[in-house]
C-alpha positions in Angstrom: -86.7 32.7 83.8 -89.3 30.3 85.0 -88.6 27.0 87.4 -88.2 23.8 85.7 -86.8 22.6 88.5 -83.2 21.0 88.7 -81.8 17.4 88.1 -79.0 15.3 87.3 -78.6 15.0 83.4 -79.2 11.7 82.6 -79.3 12.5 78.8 -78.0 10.9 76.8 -75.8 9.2 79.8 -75.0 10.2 83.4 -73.4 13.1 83.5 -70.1 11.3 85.4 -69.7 14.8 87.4 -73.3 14.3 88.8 -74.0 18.7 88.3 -77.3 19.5 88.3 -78.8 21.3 85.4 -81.9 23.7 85.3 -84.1 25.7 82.7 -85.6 24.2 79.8 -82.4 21.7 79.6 -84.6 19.8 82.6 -87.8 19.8 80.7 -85.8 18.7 77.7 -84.6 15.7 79.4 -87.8 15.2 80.6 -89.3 14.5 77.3 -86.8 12.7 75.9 -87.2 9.9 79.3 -91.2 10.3 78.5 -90.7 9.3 75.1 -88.2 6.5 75.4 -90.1 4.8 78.4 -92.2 2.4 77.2 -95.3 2.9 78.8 -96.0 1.0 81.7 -92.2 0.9 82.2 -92.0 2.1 85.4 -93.4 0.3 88.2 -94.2 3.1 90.2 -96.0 5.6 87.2 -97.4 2.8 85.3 -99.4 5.7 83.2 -96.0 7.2 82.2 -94.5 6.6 79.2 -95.1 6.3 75.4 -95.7 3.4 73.0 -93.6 5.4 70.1 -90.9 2.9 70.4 -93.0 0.0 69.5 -94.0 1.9 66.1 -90.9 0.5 65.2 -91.4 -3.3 65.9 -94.7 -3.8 63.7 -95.2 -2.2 60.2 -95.3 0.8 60.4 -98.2 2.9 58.3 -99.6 6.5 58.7 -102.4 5.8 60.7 -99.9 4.0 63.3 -97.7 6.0 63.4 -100.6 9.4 64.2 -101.9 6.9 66.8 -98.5 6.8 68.7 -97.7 10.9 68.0 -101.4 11.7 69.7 -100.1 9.1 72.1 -97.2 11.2 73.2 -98.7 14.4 72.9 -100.9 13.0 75.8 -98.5 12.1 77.7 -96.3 15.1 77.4 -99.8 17.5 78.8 -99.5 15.4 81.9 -96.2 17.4 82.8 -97.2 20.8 84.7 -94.9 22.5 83.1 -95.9 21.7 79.8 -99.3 24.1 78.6 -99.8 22.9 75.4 -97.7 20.5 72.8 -98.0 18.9 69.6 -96.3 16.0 68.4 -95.8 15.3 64.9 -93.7 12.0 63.9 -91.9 10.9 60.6 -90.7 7.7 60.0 -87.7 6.8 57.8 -87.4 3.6 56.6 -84.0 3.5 55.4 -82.7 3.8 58.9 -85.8 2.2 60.7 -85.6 6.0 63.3 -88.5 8.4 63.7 -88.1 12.0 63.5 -90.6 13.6 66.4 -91.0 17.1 66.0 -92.6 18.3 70.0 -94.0 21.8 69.9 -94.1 23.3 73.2 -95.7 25.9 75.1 -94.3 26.5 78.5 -94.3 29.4 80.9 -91.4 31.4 78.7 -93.4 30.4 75.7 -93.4 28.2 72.7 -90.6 26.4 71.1 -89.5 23.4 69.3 -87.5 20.6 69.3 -86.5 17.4 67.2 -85.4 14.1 68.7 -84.8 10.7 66.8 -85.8 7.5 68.2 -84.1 4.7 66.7 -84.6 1.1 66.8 -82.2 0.7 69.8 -84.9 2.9 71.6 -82.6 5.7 72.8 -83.9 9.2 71.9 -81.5 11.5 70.7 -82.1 15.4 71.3 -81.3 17.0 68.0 -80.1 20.8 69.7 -81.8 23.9 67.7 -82.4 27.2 68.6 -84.9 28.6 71.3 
């Protein structure tokens, strides 16, 4: 198993019994801060972060919206333990929530995940298999 490291899951709250978590769970969480942070967000990383969120404040059209998944996919390469990614993002109207599909290759390989951002600008980690 390779070393994500370890944190405190902060996804989608604080884990009340503070336990650190390890594996992919940490890169997971990792993502899901990166693309729920605007960017600029963070005094101290002012390069982290991804504009995604604001997608759905304007209009949102197909050439926006592949602007802000190349965004992300950016900013997700500028974590070590990510090799390569792609980012592919589907807006739904109805609900005003983006489906981002992140494919990932890491040091145990690739895999995939789906979150949902939704207006409120909490990204939601839709569980799948590994």
């Amino acid at each position: 198993m390779s070393d994500f490291g370890s944190d405190i899951s902060t996804f989608p709250d604080l884990d009340e019994l503070l336990e650190p978590q390890s594996g992919r769970r940490v890169l997971l969480e990792s993502i899901a801060r990166r693309l729920s942070t605007p960017r600029g967000g963070l005094w101290w990383a002012p390069s982290y972060g991804s504009d995604l969120g604001a997608v759905l404040d304007e209009a949102v059209d197909p050439a926006r919206l592949r602007a802000a998944a190349t965004a992300l996919q950016q900013q997700l390469v500028q974590d070590e333990r990510i090799l390569r990614a792609t980012v592919e993002a589907t807006y739904t109207p109805a609900t005003r929530s983006l489906r981002i599909v992140v494919s990932i290759t890491d040091a145990e390989g690739p895999f995939e995940r789906v979150f949902t951002l939704d207006s409120t600008g909490v990204a939601k980690l839709m569980e799948s298999n590994q």
